[in-house]
C-alpha positions in Angstrom: -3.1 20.7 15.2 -1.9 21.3 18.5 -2.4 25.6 19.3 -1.7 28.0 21.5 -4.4 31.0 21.5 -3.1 34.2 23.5 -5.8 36.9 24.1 -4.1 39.2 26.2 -7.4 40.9 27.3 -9.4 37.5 28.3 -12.6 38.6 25.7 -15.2 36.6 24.7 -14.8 36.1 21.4 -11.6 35.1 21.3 -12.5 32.5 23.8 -15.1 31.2 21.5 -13.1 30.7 18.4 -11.2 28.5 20.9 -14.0 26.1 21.8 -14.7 26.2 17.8 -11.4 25.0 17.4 -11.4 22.7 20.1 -14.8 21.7 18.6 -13.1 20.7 15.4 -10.5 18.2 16.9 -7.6 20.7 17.3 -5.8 20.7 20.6 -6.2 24.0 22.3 -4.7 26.2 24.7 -6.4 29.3 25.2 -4.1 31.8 27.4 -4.7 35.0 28.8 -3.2 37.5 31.1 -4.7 37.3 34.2 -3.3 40.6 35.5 -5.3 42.9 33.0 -8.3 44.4 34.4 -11.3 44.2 31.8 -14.5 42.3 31.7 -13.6 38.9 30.9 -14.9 36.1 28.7 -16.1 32.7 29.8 -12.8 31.5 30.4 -13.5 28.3 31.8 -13.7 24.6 30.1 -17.3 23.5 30.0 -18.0 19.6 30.9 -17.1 17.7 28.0 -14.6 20.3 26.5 -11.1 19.1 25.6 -9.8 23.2 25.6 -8.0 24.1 28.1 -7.4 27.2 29.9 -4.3 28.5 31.2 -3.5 32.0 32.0 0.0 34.0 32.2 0.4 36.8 35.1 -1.8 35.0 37.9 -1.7 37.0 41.1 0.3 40.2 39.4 -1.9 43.7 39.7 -0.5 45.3 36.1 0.4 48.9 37.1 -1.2 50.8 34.2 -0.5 54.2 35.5 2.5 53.7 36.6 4.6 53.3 33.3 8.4 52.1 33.9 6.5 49.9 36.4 4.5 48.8 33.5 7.4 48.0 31.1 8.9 46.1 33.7 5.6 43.6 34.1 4.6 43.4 30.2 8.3 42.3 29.7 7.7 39.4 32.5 4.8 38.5 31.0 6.5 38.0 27.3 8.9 36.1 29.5 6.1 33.9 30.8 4.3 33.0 27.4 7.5 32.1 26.0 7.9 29.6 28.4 4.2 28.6 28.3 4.8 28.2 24.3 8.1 26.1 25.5 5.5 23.9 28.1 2.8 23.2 26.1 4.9 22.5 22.2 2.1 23.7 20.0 2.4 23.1 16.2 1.3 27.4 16.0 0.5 30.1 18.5 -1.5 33.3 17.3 -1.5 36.0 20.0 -4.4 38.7 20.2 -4.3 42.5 22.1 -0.6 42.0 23.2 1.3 45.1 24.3 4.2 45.8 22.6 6.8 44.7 25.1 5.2 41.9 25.4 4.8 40.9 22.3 8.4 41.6 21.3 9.7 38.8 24.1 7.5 36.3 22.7 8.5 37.2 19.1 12.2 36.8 20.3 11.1 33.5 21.8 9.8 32.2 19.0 12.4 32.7 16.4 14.5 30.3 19.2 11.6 27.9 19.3 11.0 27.7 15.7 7.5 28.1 16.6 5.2 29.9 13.8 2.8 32.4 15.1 -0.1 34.2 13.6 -0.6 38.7 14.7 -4.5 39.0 15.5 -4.1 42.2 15.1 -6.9 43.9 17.1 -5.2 47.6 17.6 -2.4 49.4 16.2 -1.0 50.0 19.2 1.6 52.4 17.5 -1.3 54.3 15.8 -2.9 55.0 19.2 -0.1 55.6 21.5 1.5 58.5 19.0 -1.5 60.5 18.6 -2.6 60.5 22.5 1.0 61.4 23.0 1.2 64.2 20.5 -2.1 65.9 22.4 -1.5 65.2 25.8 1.9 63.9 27.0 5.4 64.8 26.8 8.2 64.9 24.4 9.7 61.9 25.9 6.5 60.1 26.0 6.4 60.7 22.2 10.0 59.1 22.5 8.8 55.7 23.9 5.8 56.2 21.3 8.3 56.1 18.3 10.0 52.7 20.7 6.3 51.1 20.7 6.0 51.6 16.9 9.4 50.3 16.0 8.6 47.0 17.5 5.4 46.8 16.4 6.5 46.5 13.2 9.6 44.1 13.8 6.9 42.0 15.5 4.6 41.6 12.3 7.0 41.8 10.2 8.4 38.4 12.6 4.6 36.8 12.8 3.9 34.1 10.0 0.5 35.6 8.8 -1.2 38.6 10.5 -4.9 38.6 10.9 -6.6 41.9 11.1 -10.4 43.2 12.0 -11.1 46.1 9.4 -9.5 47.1 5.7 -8.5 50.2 7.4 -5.5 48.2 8.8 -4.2 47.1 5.2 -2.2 50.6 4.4 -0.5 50.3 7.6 0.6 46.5 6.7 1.5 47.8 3.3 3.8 51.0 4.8 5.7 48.2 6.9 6.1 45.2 4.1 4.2 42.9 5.7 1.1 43.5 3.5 1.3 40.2 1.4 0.3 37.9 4.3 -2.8 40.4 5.9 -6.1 38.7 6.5 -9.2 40.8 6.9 -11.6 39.1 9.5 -14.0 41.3 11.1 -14.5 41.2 14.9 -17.9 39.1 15.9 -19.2 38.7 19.2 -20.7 35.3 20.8 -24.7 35.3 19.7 -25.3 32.1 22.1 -23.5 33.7 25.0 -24.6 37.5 24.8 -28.5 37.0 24.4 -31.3 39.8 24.7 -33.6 40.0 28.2 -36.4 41.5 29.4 -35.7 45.0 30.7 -36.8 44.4 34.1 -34.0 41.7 35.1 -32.5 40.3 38.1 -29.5 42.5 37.7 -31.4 45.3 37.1 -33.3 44.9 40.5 -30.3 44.0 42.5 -29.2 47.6 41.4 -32.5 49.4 41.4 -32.7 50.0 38.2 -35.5 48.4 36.9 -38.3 51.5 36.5 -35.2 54.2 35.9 -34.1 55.1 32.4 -30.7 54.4 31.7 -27.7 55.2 29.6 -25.9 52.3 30.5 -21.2 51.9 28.7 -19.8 49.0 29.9 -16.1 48.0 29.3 -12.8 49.5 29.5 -12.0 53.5 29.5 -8.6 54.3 28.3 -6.4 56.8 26.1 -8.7 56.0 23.4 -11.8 57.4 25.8 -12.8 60.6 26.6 -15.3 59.7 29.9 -16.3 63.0 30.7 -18.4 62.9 27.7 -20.5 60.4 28.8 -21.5 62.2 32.3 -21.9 65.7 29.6 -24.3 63.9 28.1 -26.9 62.5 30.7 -26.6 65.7 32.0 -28.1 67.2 28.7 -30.7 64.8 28.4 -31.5 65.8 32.1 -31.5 69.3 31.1 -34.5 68.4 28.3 -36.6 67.5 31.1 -36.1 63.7 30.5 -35.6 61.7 33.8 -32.4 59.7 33.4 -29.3 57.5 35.8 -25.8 57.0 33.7 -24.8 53.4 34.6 -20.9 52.9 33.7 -19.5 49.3 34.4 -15.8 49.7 34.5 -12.4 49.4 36.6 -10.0 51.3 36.8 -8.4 55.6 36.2 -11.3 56.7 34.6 -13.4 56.2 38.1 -12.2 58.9 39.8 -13.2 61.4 36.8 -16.2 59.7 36.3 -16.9 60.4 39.9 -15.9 64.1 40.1 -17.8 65.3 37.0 -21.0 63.4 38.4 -20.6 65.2 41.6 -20.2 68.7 40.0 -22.7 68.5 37.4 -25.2 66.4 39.4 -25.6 63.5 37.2 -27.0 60.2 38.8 -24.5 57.9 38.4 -24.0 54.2 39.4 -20.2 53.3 39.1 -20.7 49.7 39.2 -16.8 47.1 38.8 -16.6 44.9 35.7 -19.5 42.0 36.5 -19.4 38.3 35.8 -19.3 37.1 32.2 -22.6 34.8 33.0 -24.7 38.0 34.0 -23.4 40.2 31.1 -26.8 39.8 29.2 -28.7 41.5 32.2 -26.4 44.1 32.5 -26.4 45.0 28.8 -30.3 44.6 29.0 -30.7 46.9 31.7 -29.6 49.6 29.3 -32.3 51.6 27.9 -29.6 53.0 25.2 -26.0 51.9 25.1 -23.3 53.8 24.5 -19.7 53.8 22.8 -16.7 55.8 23.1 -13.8 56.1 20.6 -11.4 58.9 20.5 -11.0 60.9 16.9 -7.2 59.8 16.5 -7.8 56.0 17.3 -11.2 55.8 15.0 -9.8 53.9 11.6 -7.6 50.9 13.7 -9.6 50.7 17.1 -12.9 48.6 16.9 -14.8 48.8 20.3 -15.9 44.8 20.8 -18.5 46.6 23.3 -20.1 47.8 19.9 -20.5 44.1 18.8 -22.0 42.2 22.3 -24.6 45.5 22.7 -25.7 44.5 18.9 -26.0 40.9 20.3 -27.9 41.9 23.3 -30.4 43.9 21.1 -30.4 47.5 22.4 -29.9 51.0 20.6 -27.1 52.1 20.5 -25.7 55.5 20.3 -21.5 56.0 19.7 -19.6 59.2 19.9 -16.7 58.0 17.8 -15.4 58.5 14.2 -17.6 57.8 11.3 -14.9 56.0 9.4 -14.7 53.7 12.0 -15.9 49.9 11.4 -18.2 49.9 14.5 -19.5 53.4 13.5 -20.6 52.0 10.7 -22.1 48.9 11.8 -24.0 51.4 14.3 -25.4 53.4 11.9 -26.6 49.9 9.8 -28.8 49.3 12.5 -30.5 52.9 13.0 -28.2 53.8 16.0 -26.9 56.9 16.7 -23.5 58.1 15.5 -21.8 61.4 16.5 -18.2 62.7 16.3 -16.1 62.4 19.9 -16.6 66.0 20.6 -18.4 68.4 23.6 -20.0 70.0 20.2 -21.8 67.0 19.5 -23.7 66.2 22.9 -26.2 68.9 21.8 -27.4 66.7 19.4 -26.8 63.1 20.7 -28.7 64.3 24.0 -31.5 65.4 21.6 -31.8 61.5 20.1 -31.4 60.0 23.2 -34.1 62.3 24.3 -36.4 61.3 22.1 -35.9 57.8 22.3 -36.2 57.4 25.7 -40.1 59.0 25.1 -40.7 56.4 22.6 -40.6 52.8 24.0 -42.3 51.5 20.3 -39.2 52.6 18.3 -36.5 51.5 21.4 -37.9 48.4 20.6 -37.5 48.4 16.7 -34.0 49.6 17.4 -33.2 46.5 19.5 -34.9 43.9 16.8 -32.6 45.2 14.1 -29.7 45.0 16.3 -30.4 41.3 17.0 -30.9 41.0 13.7 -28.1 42.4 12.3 -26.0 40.4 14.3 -27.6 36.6 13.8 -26.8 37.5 10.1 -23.4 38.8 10.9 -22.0 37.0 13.4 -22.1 33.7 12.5 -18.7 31.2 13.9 -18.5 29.4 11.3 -17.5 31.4 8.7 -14.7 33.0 10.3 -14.1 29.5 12.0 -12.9 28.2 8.5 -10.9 31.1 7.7 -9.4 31.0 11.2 -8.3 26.8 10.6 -7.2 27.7 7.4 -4.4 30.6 8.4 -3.1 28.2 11.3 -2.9 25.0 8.7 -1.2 26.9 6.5 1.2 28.6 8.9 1.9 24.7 10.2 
């Protein structure tokens, strides 16, 4: 088959389901937009590989704060995959973590293409977007809320097959009629790629880090994030007489708050930008606990993929984030830490992260299950078949 992979975000995973599919003799594009800001996969073809890589918004800063801005540039961008679909003539395109403009332009394009295409459907964008609203924005921001979720649905109602990553998904499918062609298939994270290190790394020198204790979140921070939590609780677990630095890998708003609540509650902080994809392993291994942030109203269709590579990189991990959610739960599988989203839990997240900072023997039991749990979960190949079976059929 001849297909057209758009992960909007660039993340690994979704890279390597690509090479898998390249891997099996299909011929692959793998697209991104280049303009979104995140920590990225390995997004270039290895020597040997037939994949190839080919981005959408090349040059472009995406204006994320700045939202008629916004709409304009996530409309170009639908523009721009269109015509990359029109370029390269796959048999079937499936598109992952698309915004809504976006993704309504390239559903346009493809009914005048006759192009089948396959929803990974990562977030419910809709979902999200509605409830951040309804606490924090404006009436007309609920307006273009009730817009998003309108063509959301027109969109998977448009899309061949829809892939989503948690059951949780499956009632929303069902409201909108588009139930009968939903695939569950968890999110996975690359075990070859994202490995486990010693503690005392290269990255961790570079940064000084190497003899400090560390609550270490990297990836995005966005509506779905409250960051002020994270700088709450180092400074609790400072407060219990345990020496500690919060390390926060990330680009973009959520600096400037970061940087603020540091300041005025004296938290050591290193504010480091989204690193290479080859040194991601150190990073995650200079983390003496990792940590996970998911707001309340996002927890059933949002699953962190940060939650999956720190179970690859075999650390403990501790998530303020719904119960119900999928990542929550794998979490919890593995003896992490999991606390609701709220200033009235840091009491008692400090108190674990406390603790297991003092104990080195059970950090380490923590990370072994981790590992673990993810060799027996995260395995390509099963998700590989069901991936080349959706597409076939779709074709």
């Amino acid at each position: 088959m001849r297909v057209l992979v758009h992960d909007y975000s660039g993340h690994p995973f979704q890279a390597q389901l690509s090479r898998e599919l390249a891997r099996r003799g299909h011929a692959v594009t793998h697209s991104i937009c280049a303009a979104y800001v995140s920590g990225k996969g390995n997004l270039a073809a290895e020597p040997g590989e037939s994949l190839v890589f080919e981005p959408i918004g090349t040059g472009v800063v995406l204006q994320k704060m700045r939202f008629r801005h916004r709409l304009f540039q996530e409309l170009r961008f639908g523009v721009q995959l269109a015509r990359q679909v029109r370029r390269t003539k796959p048999e079937v395109a499936m598109v992952a973590n698309v915004p809504i403009p976006t993704l309504t332009v390239f559903a346009m394009a493809m009914l005048v293409l006759r192009v089948p295409w396959v929803l990974w459907h990562q977030d419910v964008q809709s979902v999200a977007i509605r409830s951040f609203a309804g606490n924090q924005l404006s009436w007309a921001f609920r307006f273009v809320a009730a817009g998003v979720e309108i063509g959301e649905k027109w969109c998977s109602r448009r899309a061949a097959a829809v892939v989503v990553i948690a059951a949780s998904f499956e009632a929303v499918h069902q409201e909108w009629g588009t139930a009968d062609k939903v695939t569950v298939i968890p999110n996975w994270a690359p075990l070859d790629e994202i490995v486990p290190v010693e503690r005392k790394n290269d990255w961790a020198v570079e940064h000084g880090l190497e003899d400090t204790p560390t609550l270490l979140y990297s990836g995005t921070l966005g509506l779905k994030h409250n960051p002020a939590l994270l700088v709450g609780l180092a400074r609790r677990v400072l407060d219990a007489g345990q020496e500690v630095r919060l390390v926060v890998v990330n680009e973009g708003p959520a600096e400037e708050l970061l940087r603020a609540e540091a300041a005025r509650l004296d938290v050591p902080l290193t504010l480091l930008p989204f690193q290479p994809y080859e040194r991601l392993p150190e990073v995650l291994g200079t983390g003496d606990i990792l940590l996970v942030l998911l707001e309340h109203d996002a927890g059933a269709f949002s699953v962190p993929s940060k939650t999956l590579s720190y179970l690859c990189a075999g650390r403990p991990v501790l998530g303020l984030m719904p119960a119900e959610n999928l990542a929550a739960q794998l979490v919890d599988k593995v003896g992490g830490c999991v606390l609701p989203p709220l200033e009235t839990a840091l009491a008692e997240a400090a108190a674990w992260a406390t603790s297991l900072l003092g104990d080195r023997e059970r950090r380490d039991e923590l990370a072994l299950a981790a590992r673990s749990f993810a060799e027996e979960e995260f395995a390509l190949h099963r998700s590989g078949d069901t991936f080349e079976r959706i597409l076939a059929d779709v074709v």
